[in-house]
C-alpha positions as CSV (number, residue, x, y, z in Angstrom):
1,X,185.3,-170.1,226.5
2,X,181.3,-170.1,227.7
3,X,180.3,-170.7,231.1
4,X,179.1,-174.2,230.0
5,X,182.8,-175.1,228.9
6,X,184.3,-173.5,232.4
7,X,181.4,-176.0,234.4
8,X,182.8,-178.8,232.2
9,X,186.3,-178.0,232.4
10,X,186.8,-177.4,236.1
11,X,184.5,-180.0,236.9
12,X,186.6,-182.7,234.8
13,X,189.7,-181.6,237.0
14,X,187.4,-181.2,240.3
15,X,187.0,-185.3,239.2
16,X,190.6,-186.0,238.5
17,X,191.8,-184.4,241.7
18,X,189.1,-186.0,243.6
19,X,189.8,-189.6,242.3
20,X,193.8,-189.1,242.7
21,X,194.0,-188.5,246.1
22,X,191.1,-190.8,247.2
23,X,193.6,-193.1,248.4
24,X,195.5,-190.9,251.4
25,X,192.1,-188.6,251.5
26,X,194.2,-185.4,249.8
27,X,191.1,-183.9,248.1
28,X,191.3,-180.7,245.8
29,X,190.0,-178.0,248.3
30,X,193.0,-178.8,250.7
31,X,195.6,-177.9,248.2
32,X,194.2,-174.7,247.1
33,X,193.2,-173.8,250.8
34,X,196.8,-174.3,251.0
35,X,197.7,-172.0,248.3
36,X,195.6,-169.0,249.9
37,X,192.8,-166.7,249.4
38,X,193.2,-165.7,245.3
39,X,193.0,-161.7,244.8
40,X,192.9,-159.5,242.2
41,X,196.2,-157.9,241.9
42,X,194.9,-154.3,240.7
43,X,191.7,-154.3,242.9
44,X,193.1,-156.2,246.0
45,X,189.8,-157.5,245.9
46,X,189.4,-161.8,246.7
47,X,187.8,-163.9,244.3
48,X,184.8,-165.8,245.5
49,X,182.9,-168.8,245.7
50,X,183.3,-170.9,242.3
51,X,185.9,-169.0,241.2
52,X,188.1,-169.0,244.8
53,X,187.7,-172.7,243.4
54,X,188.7,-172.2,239.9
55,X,191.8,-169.8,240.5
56,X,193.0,-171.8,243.5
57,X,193.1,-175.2,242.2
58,X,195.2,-174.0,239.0
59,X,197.7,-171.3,241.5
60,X,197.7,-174.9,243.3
61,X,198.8,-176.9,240.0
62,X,201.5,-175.2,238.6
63,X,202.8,-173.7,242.8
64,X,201.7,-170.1,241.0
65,X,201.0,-167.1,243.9
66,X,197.7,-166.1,244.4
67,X,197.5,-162.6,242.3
68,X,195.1,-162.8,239.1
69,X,194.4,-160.1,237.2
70,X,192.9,-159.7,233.1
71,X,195.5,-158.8,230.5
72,X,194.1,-155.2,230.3
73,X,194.4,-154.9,234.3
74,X,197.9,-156.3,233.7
75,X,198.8,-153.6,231.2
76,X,197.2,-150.8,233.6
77,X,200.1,-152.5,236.3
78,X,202.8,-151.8,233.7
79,X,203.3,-155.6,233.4
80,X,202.6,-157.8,230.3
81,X,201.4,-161.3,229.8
82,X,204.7,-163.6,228.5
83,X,203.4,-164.7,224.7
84,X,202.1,-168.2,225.0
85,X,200.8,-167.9,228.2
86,X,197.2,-169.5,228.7
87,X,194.3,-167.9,230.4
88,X,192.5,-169.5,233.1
89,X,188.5,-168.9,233.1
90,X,186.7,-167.8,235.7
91,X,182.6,-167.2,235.9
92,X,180.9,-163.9,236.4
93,X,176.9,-162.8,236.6
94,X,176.3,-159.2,236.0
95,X,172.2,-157.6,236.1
96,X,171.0,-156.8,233.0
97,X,167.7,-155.9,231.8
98,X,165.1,-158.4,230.6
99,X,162.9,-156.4,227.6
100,X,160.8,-159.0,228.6
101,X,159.5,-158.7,231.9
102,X,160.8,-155.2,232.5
103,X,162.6,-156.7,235.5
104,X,166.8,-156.7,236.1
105,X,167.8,-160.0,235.9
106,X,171.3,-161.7,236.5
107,X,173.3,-163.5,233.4
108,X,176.7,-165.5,233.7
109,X,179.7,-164.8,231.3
110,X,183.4,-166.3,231.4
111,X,186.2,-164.2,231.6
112,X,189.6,-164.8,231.4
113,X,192.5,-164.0,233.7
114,X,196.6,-164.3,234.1
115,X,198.5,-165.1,237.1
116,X,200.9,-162.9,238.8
117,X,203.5,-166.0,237.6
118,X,202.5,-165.5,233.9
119,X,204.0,-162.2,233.8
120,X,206.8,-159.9,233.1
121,X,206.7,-156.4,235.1
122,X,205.3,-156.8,238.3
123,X,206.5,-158.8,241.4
124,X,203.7,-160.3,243.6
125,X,204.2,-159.4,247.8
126,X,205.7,-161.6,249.4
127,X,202.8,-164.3,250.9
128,X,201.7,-164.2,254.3
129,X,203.1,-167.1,256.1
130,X,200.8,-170.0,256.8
131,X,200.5,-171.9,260.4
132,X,202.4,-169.9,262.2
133,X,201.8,-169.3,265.8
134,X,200.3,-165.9,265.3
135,X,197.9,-167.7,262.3
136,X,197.2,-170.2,264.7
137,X,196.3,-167.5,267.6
138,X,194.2,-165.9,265.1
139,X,192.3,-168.8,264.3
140,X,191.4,-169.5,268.0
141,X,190.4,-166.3,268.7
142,X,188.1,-166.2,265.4
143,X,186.8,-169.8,265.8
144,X,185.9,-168.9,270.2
145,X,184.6,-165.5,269.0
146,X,181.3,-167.2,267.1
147,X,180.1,-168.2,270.7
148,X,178.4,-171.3,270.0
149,X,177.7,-174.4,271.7
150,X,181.1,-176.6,271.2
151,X,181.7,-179.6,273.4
152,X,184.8,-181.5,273.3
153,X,185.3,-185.0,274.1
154,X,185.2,-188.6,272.3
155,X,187.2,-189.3,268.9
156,X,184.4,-188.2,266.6
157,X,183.8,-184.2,265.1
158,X,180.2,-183.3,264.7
159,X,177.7,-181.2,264.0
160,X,174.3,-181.6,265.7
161,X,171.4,-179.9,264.2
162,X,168.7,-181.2,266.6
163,X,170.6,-180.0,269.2
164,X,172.6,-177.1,267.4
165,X,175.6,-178.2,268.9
166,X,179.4,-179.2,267.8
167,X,181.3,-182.0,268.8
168,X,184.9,-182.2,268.4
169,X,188.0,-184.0,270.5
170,X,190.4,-182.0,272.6
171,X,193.0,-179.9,270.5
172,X,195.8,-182.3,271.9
173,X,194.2,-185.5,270.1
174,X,194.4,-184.0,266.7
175,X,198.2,-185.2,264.7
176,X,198.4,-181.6,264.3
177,X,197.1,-178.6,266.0
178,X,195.8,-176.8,262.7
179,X,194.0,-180.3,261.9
180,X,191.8,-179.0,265.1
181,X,190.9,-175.7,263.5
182,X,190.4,-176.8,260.2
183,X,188.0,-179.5,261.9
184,X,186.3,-176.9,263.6
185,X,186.0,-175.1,260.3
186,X,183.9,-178.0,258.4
187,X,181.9,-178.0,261.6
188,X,181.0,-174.5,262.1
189,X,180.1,-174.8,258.3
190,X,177.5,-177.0,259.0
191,X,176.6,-175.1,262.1
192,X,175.6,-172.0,259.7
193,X,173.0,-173.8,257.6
194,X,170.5,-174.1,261.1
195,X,167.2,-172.9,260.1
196,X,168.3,-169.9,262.9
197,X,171.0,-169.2,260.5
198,X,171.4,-169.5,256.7
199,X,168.5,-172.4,256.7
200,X,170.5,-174.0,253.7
201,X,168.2,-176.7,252.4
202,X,170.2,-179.0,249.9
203,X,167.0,-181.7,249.0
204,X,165.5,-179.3,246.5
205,X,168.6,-179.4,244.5
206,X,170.9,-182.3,244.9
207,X,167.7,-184.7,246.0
208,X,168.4,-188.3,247.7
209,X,172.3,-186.9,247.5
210,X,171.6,-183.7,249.6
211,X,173.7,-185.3,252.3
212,X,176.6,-185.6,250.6
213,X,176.1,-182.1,248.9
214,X,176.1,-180.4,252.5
215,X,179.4,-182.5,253.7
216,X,180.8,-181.0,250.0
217,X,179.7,-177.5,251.5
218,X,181.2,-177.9,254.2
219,X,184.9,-178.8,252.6
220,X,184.6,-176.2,250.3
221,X,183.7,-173.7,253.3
222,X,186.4,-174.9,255.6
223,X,188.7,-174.6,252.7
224,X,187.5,-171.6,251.9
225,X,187.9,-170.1,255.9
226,X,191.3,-171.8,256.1
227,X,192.8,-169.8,253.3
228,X,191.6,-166.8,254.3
229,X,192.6,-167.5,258.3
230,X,196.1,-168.6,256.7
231,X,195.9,-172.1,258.1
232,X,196.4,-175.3,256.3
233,X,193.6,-177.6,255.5
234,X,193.1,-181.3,257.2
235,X,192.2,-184.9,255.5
236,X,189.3,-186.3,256.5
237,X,189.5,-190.3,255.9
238,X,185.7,-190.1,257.6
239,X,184.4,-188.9,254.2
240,X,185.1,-192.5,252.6
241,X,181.3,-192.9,252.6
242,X,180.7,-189.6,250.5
243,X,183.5,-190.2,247.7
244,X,181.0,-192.2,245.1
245,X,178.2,-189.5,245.3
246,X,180.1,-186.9,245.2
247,X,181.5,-188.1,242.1
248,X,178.6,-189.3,240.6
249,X,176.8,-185.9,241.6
250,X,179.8,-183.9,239.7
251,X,179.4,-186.1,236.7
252,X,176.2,-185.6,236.4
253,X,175.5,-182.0,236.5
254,X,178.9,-179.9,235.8
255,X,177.6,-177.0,237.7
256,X,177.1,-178.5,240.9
257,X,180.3,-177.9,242.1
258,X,179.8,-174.2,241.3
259,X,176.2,-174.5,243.3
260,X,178.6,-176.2,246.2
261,X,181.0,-173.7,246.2
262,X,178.1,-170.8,245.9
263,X,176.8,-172.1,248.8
264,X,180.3,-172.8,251.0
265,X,180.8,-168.9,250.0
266,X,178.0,-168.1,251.7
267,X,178.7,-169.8,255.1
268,X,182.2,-168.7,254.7
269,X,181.0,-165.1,254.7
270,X,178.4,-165.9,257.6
271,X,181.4,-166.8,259.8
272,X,183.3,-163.8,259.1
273,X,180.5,-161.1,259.4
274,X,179.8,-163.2,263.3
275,X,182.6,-163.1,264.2
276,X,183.2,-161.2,267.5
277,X,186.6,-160.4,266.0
278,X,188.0,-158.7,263.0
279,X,190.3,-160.7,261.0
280,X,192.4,-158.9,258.7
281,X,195.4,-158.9,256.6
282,X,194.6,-162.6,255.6
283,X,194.6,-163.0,251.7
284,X,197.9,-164.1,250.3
């Protein structure tokens, strides 16, 4: 399968997922936030950014763990793929040089991965629990560590960039008290793209729908955040208004959602290198 087939292909089920739970505001990113950070079984290393996308909406699908590996990493683990089992495809860019120019350059290729479920041979570790007290504790310590400007009142969560501050209600308003930090998460996502920060600039890309691309970003980041911090991920019925271009952004250009995710990576990351904590042990 070439990159232009993995676009299409998780972009067609990005859509699906999308339109299916538009009535009670389940997106796709909540359910593989849910599912946890997806790792590499043999390096222990997380996927990232499109591909934290790719591998966690399929683990989500079929209620697989979160342990990929290729089948030759499989074989190095003394394990073997069950005959019949399908690949999922993933997208990777690797430097290579351009005879061209003389100058290193980055090019994209597929590559195909099994999950731990797929297998005979090796047993995953048992998952990290998910909203437990201790993951909640963690989450307030890591969300109060960034030590920015939040102010808490009203029914509304915001980001302000004029002001470059966040708005959200008091913890005891939210139905449930991970819906605060996963809140908070979608905020602080938008918080990292001030020009004093990432200075994420959507308009050159995604045009008179860079609005809606940056609310996309900041899903994907939560999402992203939340499965590492172990926490589940909260509807958002406030995103009514960013539904139809989303969808008509995804159907136009199949590797938007990989752009998106690229980009909700990267403020993902931001969060976790500011921190004024370390948070570790948090892949599944």
């Amino acid at each position: 399968m070439d990159r232009k087939s993995v676009y299409e292909a998780v972009t067609a089920e990005v859509v699906r997922q999308i339109e299916a739970g538009a009535g009670r505001w389940r997106m796709p990113w909540q359910a593989f936030a849910d599912a946890g950070e997806p790792v590499n079984a043999l390096t222990a290393k997380a996927y990232r950014g499109g591909n934290h996308l790719v591998l966690g909406l399929v683990a989500a699908s079929h209620g697989w763990s979160s342990h990929w590996a290729t089948y030759r990493q499989w074989t190095e683990l003394d394990a073997q793929v069950r005959r019949g089992e399908k690949a999922t495809h993933g997208v990777k860019w690797s430097q290579v040089d351009d005879k061209r120019t003389g100058e290193r350059r980055l090019v994209p290729h597929s590559f195909a991965v099994f999950a731990a479920d797929q297998v005979d041979g090796w047993e995953p570790p048992v998952a990290l629990p998910r909203d437990t007290p201790e993951r909640i504790e963690t989450a307030d310590t890591f969300i109060t560590s960034l030590g920015d400007d939040v102010r808490h009142g009203g029914n509304q969560a915001a980001y302000s960039p004029k002001g470059d501050f966040i708005v959200l209600p008091k913890l005891e308003q939210f139905e449930r008290v991970t819906d605060y930090y996963s809140t908070s998460a979608h905020e602080h996502a938008h918080w990292t793209g001030h020009p004093s920060r990432l200075a994420r600039d959507l308009v050159g890309r995604f045009g008179s729908d860079a609005y809606a691309a940056e609310e996309l970003v900041a899903e994907l980041s939560a999402a992203f955040t939340c499965a590492r911090l172990r926490i589940s991920a909260a509807p958002r019925p406030d995103h009514a208004a960013y539904l139809a271009s989303w969808l008509r952004v995804l159907r136009a250009d199949s590797s938007a959602i990989f752009t998106a995710a690229s980009k909700a990576q990267t403020a993902t990351d931001y969060l976790f290198e500011h921190a004024a904590v370390e948070v570790m042990g948090m892949a599944a």
